[in-house]
C-alpha positions as CSV (number, residue, x, y, z in Angstrom):
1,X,0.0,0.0,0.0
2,X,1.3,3.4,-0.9
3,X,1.3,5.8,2.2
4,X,2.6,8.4,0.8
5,X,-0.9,9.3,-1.3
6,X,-3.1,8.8,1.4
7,X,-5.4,10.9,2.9
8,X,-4.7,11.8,6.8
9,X,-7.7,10.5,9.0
10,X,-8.5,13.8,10.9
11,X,-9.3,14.9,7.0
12,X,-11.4,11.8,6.4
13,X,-13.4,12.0,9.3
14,X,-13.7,15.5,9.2
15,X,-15.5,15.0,5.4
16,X,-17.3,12.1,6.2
17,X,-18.7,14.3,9.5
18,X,-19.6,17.1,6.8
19,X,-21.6,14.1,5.0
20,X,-23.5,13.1,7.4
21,X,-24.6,16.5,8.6
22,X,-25.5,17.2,5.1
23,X,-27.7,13.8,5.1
24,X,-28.8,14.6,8.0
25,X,-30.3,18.4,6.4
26,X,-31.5,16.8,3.6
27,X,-33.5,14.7,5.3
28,X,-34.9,17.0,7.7
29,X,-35.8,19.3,4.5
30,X,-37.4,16.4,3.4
31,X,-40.0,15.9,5.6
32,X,-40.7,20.0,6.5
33,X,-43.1,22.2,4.8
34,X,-40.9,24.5,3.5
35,X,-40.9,26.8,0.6
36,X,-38.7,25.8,-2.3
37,X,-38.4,22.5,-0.9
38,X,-36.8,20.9,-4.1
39,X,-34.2,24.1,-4.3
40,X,-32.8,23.5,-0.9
41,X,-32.6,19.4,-1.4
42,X,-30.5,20.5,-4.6
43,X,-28.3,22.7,-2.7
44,X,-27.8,20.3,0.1
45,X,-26.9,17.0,-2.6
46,X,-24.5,19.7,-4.9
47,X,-22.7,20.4,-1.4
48,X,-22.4,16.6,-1.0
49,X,-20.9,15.9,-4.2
50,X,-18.2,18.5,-3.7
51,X,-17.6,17.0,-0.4
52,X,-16.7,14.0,-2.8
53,X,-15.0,16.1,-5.6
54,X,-12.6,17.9,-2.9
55,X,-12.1,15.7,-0.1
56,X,-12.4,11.6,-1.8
57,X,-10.7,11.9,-4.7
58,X,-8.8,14.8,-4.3
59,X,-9.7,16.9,-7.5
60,X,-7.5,19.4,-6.5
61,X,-4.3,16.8,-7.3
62,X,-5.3,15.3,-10.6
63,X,-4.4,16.1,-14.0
64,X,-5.6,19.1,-16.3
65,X,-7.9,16.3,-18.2
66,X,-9.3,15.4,-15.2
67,X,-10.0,18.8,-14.0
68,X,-11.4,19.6,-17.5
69,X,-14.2,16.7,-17.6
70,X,-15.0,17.4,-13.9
71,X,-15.8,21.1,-15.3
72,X,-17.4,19.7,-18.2
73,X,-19.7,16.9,-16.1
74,X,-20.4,19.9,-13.7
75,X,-21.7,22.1,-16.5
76,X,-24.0,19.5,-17.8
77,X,-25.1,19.3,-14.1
78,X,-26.0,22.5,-13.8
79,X,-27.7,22.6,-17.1
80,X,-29.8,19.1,-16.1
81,X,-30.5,21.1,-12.9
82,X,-31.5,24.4,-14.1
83,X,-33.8,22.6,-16.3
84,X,-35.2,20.5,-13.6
85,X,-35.9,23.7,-11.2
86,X,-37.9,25.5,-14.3
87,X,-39.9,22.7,-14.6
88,X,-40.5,22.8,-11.2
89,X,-41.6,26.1,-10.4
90,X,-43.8,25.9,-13.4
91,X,-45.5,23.3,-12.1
92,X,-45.8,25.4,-8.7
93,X,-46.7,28.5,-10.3
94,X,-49.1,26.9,-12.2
C-alpha cells in the first residue's frame, strides 16, 4: 500500500462528518413544509458531491484532463439542474 498518497484520518473523518450533517439536512428538508423545498434538497446534494469532488478523490491533485471533464460533467449538471428547477416552479406556479 502506498502511504505516501493517502489521505490523513482527521481529513477523512472531518468529510465524512460534513456528509452526514449534510444527510442529515437533507433529510430534515425532506420531511418540512418548506418553501422551495426541491431548491434547498439541490443545494444540500450539490454540497455533498463537492464534499466528494474535494475531499475523496482529491480533484484538486489530478491532471488538467481530469479537471477539464469534472468542469465539463459539472456544467452539464448545472444545465440538467436548471432545467429540472424551471420545470418545477412551473409546475408550482401553475
Amino acid at each position: 500500500m502506498n502511504t505516501e498518497a493517502s489521505m490523513p484520518v482527521p481529513r477523512l473523518l472531518l468529510a465524512y462528518g460534513a456528509g452526514l450533517v449534510l444527510l442529515v439536512a437533507t433529510i430534515a428538508i425532506s420531511v418540512s413544509p418548506l418553501p422551495w423545498r426541491p431548491l434547498w434538497m439541490f443545494s444540500c446534494a450539490t454540497l455533498e458531491a463537492a464534499l466528494v469532488l474535494g475531499c475523496f478523490i482529491e480533484l484538486q491533485r489530478s491532471s488538467p484532463l481530469v479537471k477539464l471533464f469534472a468542469l465539463g460533467t459539472l456544467f452539464w449538471f448545472v444545465i440538467l439542474f436548471g432545467m429540472t428547477l424551471m420545470d418545477l416552479y412551473q409546475r408550482m406556479e401553475g
